[in-house]
N, C-alpha and C positions, 0 to 999 in steps of 0.2 A: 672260563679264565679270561684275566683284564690284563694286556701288559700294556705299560711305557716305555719308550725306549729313546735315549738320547733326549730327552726335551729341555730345550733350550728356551730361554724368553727372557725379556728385557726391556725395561721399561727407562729413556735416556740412557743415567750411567748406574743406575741398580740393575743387578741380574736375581732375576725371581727366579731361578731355576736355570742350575748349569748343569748341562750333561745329564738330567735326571732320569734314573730308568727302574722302575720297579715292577712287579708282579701280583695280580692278585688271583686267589685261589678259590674252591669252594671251602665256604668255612670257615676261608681268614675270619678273624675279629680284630680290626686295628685302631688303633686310637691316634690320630695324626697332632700331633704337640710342633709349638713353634712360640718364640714373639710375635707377638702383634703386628703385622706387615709382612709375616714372612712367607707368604704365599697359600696358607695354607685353602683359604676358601677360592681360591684361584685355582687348586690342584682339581678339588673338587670338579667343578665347573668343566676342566677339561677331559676329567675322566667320564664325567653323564654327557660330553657331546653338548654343551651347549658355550662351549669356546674352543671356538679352530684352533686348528695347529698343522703343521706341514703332512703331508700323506706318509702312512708310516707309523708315524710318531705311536699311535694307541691303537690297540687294534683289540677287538674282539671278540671270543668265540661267539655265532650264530646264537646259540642257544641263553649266552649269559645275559640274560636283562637286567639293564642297571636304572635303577630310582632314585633321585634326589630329592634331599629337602632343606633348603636355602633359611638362611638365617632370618629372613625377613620377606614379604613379598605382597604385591601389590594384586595378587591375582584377582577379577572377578568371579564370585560365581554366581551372581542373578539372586531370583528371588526364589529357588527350587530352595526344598525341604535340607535338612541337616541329615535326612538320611536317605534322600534321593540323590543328595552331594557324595553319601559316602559309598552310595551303590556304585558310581559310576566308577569305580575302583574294578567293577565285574563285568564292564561294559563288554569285552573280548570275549569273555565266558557267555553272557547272557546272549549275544547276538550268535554264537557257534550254536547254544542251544535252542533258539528261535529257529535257527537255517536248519538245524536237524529235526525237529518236531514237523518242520514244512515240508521236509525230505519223506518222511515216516507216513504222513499224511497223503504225499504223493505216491506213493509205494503202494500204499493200502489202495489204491485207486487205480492203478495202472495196469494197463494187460499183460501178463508174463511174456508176451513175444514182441513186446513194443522194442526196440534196437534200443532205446535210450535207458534204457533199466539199469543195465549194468553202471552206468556212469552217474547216477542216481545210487546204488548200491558202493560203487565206490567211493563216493562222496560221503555217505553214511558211514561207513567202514572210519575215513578221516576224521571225521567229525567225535566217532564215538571215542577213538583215541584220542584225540586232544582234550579232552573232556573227561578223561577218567584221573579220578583225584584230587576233580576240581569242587569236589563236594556241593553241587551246583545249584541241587535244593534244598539247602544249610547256610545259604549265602545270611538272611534274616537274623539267627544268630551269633552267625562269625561279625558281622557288621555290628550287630550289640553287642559282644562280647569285646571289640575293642573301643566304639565310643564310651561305654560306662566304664570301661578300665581308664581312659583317657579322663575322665569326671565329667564328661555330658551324663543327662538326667533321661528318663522314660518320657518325662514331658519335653525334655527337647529336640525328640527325634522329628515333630511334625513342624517347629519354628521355621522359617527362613532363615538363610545361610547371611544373608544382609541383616540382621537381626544382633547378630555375636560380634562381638569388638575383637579388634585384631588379633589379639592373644587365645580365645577359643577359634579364631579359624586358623589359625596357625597347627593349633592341635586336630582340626578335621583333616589341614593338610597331611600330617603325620601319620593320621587315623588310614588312611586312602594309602599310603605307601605300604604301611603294613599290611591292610588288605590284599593289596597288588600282591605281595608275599616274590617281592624281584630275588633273583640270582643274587646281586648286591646291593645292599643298601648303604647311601651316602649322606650322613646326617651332618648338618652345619648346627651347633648348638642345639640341639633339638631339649633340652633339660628347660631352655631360658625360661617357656611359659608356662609350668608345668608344678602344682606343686607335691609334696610331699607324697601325701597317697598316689598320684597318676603319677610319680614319677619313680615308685616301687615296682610299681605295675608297668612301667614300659621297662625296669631293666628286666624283671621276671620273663616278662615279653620276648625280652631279646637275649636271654641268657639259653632259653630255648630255640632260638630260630635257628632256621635250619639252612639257610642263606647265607653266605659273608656279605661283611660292614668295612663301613670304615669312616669315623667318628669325630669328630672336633667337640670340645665339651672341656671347659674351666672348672668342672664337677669333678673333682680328683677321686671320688668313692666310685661316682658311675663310673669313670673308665676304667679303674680298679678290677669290678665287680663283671664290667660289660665284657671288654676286652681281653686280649692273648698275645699282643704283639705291638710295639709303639714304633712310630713313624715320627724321625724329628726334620724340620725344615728348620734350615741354619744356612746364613748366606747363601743360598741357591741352591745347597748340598741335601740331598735328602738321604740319612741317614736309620738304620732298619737297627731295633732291639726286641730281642726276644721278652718276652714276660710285659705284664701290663705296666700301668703310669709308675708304681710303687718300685717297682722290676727298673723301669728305666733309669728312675732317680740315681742308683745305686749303681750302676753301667755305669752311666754317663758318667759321673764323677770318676769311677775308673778312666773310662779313655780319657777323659778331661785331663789325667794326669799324666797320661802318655803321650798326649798332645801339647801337650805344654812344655813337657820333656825335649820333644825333639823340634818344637820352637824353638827354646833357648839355645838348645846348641846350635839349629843354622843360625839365628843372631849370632852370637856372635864367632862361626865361623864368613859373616857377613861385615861384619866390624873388623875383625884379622884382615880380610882381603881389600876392605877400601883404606882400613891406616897403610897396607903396603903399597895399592894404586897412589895415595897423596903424596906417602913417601918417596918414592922413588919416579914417579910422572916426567921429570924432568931428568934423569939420568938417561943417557943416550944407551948404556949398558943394558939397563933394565928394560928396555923398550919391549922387549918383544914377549919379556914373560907381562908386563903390564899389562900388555894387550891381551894376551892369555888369560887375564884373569878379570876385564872385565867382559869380556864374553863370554868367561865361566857367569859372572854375574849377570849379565844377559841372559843366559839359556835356564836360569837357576828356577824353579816352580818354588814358588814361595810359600811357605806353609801357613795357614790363616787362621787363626783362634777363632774358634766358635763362638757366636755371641752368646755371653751368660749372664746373668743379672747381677747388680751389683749388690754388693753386703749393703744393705737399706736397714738402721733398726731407727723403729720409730716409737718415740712412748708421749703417751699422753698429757698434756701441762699438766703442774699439782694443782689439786684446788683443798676448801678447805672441807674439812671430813665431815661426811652426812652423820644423823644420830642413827643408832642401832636399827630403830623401826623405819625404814625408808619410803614406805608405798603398802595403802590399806583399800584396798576393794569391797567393797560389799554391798551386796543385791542389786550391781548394774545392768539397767534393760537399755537397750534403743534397737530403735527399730527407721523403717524408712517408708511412708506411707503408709498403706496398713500392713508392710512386710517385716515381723518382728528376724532381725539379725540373729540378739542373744540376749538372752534375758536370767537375771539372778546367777551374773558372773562376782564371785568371790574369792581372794582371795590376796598373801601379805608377802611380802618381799623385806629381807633385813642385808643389811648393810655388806656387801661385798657379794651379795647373790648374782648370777649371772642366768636370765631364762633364755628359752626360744620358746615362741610362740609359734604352734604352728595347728595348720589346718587343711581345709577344700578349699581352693577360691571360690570367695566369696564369703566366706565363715563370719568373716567379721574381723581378720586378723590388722589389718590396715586400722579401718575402724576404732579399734581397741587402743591401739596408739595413739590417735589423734585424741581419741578422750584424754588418754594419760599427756599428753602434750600440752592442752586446754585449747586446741584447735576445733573439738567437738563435745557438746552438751551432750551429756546422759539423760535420759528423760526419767531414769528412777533411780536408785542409789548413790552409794556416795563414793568421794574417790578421795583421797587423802596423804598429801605427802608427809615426810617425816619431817623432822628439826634441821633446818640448814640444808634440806635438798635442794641443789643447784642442776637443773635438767638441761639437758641439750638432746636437739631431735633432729633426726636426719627422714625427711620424706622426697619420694619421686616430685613431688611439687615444686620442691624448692630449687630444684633450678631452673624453673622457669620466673623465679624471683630474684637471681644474683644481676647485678648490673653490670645494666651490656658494653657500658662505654671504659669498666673498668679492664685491665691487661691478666690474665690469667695469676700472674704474679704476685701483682696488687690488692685482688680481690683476696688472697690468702694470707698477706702478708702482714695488710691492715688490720684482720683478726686476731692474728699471731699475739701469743702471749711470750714473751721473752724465748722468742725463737729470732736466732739471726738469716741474717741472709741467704747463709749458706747453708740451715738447716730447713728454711720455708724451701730450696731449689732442690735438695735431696728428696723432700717429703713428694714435690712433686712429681720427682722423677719416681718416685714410689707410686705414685698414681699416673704411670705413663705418660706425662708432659716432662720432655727432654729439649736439651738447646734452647733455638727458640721459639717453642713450642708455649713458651712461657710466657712471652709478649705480646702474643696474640688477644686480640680482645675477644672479652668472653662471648661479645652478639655474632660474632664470624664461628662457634664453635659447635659441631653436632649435639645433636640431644643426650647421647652416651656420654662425652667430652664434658658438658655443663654438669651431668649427674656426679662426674669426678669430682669435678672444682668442687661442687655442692659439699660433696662428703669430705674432700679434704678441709676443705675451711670451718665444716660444724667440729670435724676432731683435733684444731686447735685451739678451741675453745675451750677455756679449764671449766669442769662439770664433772660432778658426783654419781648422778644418773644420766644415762644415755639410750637412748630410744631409738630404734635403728631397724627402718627398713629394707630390706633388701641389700646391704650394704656392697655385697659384691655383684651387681647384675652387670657393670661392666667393668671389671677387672678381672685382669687376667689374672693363672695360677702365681706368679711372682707377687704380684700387689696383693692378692691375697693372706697370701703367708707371712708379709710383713706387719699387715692389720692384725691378722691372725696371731703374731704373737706378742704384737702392742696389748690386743684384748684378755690374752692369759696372763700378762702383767697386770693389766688396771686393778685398782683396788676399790674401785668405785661397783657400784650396780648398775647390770646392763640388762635392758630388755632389748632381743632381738628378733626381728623375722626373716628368717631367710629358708630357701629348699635347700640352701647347699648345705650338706650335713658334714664335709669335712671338716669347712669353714666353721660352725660351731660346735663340731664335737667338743674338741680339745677344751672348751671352754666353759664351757654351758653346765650350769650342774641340778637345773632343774626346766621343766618343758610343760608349758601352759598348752593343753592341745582345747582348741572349739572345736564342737562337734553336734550338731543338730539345737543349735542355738543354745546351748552349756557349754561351760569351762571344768576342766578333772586336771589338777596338777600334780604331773609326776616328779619323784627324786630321781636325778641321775642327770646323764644325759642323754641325744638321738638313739646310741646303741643301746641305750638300758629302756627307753621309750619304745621302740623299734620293737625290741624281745617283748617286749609285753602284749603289743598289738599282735604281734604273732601270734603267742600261746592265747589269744583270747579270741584271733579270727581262727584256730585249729581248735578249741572246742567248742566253739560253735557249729563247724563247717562238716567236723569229724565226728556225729552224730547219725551213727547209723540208725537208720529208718528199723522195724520191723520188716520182715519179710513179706507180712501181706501189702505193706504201703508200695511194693516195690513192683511184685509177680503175681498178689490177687490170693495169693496159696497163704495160709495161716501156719507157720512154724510149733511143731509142738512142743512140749516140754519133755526134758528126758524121762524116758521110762513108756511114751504114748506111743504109738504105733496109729497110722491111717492108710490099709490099704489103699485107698484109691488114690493116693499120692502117687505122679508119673515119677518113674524115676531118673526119665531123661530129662522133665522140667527141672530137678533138684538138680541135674548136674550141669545145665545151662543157667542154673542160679548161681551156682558155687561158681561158675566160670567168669559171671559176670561181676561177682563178688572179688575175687582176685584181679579181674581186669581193675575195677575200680581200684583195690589196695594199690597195684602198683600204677595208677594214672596219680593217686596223691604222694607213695613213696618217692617218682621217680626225679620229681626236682628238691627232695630232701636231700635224695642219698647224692645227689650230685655235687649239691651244696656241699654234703660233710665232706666230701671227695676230694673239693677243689680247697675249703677250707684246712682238713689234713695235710695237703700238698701244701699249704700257705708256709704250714708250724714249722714243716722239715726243711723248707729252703729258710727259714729265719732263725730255725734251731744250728741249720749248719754253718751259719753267716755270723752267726751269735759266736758258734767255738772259735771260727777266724780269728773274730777280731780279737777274743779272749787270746789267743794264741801271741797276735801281732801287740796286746799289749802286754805281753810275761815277757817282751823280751827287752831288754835293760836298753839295749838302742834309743829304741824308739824315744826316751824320753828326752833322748838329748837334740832330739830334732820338735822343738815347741811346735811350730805348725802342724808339724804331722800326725804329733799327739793330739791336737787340739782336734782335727780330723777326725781321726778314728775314734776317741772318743764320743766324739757327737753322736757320729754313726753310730757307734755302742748303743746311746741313749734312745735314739731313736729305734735299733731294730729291738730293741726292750718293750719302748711303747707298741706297733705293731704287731712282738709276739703276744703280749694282754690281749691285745683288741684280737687276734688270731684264732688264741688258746677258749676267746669269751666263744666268738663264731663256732669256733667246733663242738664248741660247749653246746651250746643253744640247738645247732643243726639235726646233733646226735640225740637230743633228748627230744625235738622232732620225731625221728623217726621213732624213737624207743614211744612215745605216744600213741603214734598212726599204728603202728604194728599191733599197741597194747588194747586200743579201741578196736580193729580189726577182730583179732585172736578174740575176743569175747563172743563174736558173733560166730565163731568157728570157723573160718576163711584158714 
């Protein structure tokens, strides 16, 4: 267990943390949610011990090991292997069982009446216990089994660690936490460099661990899917909600209302008490209640609204309308040296479509863009826009292109198509430039900061088609959902790439996936993509072998009989056979477990609001209908996406069982 207690901190006249005091357990899963500055990667830092704070303050049971993994980091590691990097995850373990083999070795050597035996036996004795269930000579596997989940390759277990750009060591960092297998794990964005496949596979990962977390991630599915519990930082306050990001939205907005409530009324019994100080100040009668009441004003705790984002809608300029055929592909190859990418990529896009492209890093999805942009030549096929396609493309490049002597402002403002002043400084504050954040010039601005400007100024540009990389890598969950519902209004065609799958579900209604240098398009969207790769990596996977591939022993056919069959190897088969069934049932049934639980807390939040709108009140309070309405709408969409998951989970299992039960398990 990890507590805090009281911590205070303050940076001038900000308080990044007043009074904070929380708890962590085994088994927490918590998703830590905040604006941007609000200490969140700060909390971290102090909770792993790598920022002081007064004696006291954090303290830790002996036993709880805590691992971090920092949003970004400079660290060296030399020129050793990519899996000599990711051994040293086992350095504790391998060096216990080096000292124990030297113990063993001493032992087998030593005279029974030597005095020093015992303390050689007792050291043995320690050793063998710290060592049990550290599965010690399986290290080989477990170390593959998470770089290849993570998307390193068999050929790049023997590369050098100096060899991989920032983005795969970030994922060896990852790779090494999860190894370590800590008490708690402290992940800073850990989704950023991750894509689509590795980042299935690290929630699978962690959906099973067996450790508490606790998580920072503008991935609104992973913390959904990851988490149990949300942690909000808000002016300095750190505030605790049960149920994951989806769970908290729906809170929050309750207290939000009860906090607002009991706002307004100290306003204005705040207002009451200074019109009667003005009032009366000067009455020699009145003196001594005036004095009474501003020391009531004095001593008075002021209640402080939570900061919450403001109602930001943003839509696209008009432009003028593409023809029906937008964009024709066919039999495109490139390659990079003699390294062919993808080759006899095919395929059409009509007019209001909206894809994501997605893949491995490295697939070619970048790539694929810039062709579509005319930023790179295909060296075989053709590529073909429609009648009146007006394209705009947003790439990580380009803000290393915006001019640096222009003011954050300016550089948006000047592109602005019949947007005014006060709609370019919204938009902005939609992309997290507030005040004057705005006047800044762009050469003073971080790389995430410029990646904004970039993308704010390509999306006021009127265009028909839009090509969009990465579009939320740094925006938060607010600025996301603003884009997010600009992009379900456009009526233009969009090609997109991004890992975050909440950010394009809503939108997307079809998904280009690369894969081993081909293109297969699906209809639908992430979740109707998603289901497919399942049921296609489950019968694959879910192929049981014959009995002799497995135990050597040849299974007969009913009706045969072969005495010499042991009949305790048949039931060490049959054992082994249900261990397996339930090593694949047992993250199904978990799934439909937690998926069922989704349906009933959304089925019973569904009758609520049904309730609160049959009642004739409500309607004479507009805002509040506007409110609950929405919320309607929205726990509607969630109980779909719910009802598909339990859908999908349960017809899992009804598979795994059905391929099992054939072999007779």
């Amino acid at each position: 267990m990890l507590s805090i207690t009281d911590l205070n901190l303050q940076y001038g006249n900000k308080h990044i943390f007043r009074d904070v005091s929380v708890q962590i357990h085994s088994g927490d899963r918590v998703g830590l949610v905040g604006v941007n500055g609000a200490g969140k990667s700060t909390l971290l830092t102090i909770m792993c011990g790598e920022q002081d704070v007064d004696p006291g303050i954090v303290n830790r049971a002996s036993w709880f090991t805590v691992a971090y993994l920092p949003q970004e980091t400079t660290v060296e590691l030399g020129g050793v292997s990519l899996f000599t990097a990711a051994e040293s995850a086992f350095d504790e373990v391998l060096a216990q069982q080096e000292e124990l083999d030297r113990i063993s070795e001493e032992l087998a050597l030593v005279n029974a009446e030597d005095p020093g035996i015992d303390d050689l036996l007792r050291r043995q004795g320690e050793l063998q216990h710290m060592l049990e269930g550290s599965d010690v000579f399986l290290i080989r596997p477990q170390i593959e089994q998470v770089l290849f989940g993570l998307g390193f390759t068999a050929a790049d277990l023997d590369r050098p660690v100096n060899s991989f750009s920032g983005g795969w060591i970030m994922r060896l960092l990852l790779a090494r936490l999860l190894l370590k297998r800590p008490a708690l794990l402290l992940l800073d964005e850990p989704t950023n460099h991750l894509d689509l496949d590795s980042l299935t596979w690290l929630e699978e990962f962690l959906i099973n661990y067996q450790g508490a977390m606790v998580i920072i991630s503008h991935d609104r599915s992973f913390l959904d899917r990851v988490t149990s519990a949300t942690w909000e930082l808000s002016l300095g306050r750190l505030s605790v909600f049960r149920g994951n990001y989806s769970h908290y939205i729906v809170e929050k907005e309750q207290r939000l209302e009860l906090e607002r409530s009991a706002y307004d009324n100290q306003q204005a019994m705040i207002r009451q008490t200074e019109r009667f100080i003005t009032r009366f100040r000067a009455k020699s009668t009145k003196a001594r209640q005036v004095q009474s009441r501003v020391k009531q004003l004095e001593k008075l705790e002021r209640i402080e609204l939570s900061a919450t984002d403001h109602t930001i809608h943003f839509s696209f300029p008009p432009a003028a309308p593409s023809g029906r055929d937008v964009l024709l592909l066919d039999g495109v190859r490139k390659s990079y040296h003699s390294a062919t990418v993808f080759d006899g990529i095919s395929f059409s896009l009509h007019r209001g479509d909206k894809l994501a492209v997605v893949g491995v890093n490295g697939a070619g999805k970048t790539t694929l863009l810039k062709i579509l942009a005319g930023l790179v030549i295909a060296e075989e096929g053709t590529v073909k826009l429609g009648h009146n396609v007006i394209l705009s493309y947003f790439g990580q490049h380009q803000a290393q292109e915006l001019p640096g002597e222009l003011t954050v402002f300016d550089t948006v403002y000047h592109t602005a198509v019949d947007m005014s002043m006060t709609q370019v400084r919204s938009l902005l504050g939609a992309f997290l430039f507030s005040g004057d954040d705005v006047e800044k010039q762009v050469q003073v601005l971080s790389g995430g900061e410029k990646s904004r400007v970039a993308l704010a100024r390509m999306l006021v540009r009127p265009a028909n088609l839009l090509l969009l990389d990465e579009p939320t890598n740094h925006l938060d969950m607010s600025s996301q959902e603003i884009l997010q519902e600009a992009m379900a209004q456009y009526e233009g065609t969009i090609i997109v790439v991004s890992h975050n799958r909440y950010f394009v579900n809503s939108f997307v209604n079809k998904v280009l996936e690369i894969r081993n240098g081909t293109a297969t398009l699906h209809e639908g969207n992430i979740d109707d993509y998603l289901a497919w790769r399942r049921k296609m990596e489950m019968q694959e996977v879910v192929q049981i072998e014959p009995a002799a591939d497995r135990t050597g022993m040849v299974r007969k056919d009913q009706g045969e009989t072969d005495a010499g069959v042991d009949k305790k190897s048949l039931r060490r088969q049959r054992a082994r056979e249900r261990q397996q069934l339930n090593q694949k049932l047992g993250p199904w049934k978990k799934k439909n477990e937690e998926a069922e639980r989704e349906v009933e807390s959304l089925e019973a939040r569904k009758t609520e609001l049904e309730q609160l709108m049959a009642d004739p009140e409500l309607y004479g309070d507009q805002e509040q209908w506007s409110a609950v309405s929405r919320e309607y709408s929205q726990v509607e969409r969630h109980l779909d996406r719910a009802y598909q998951r339990w859908e999908e989970t349960q017809q899992a299992v009804e598979e795994i069982e059905q391929e099992f039960a054939q072999t007779g398990v």
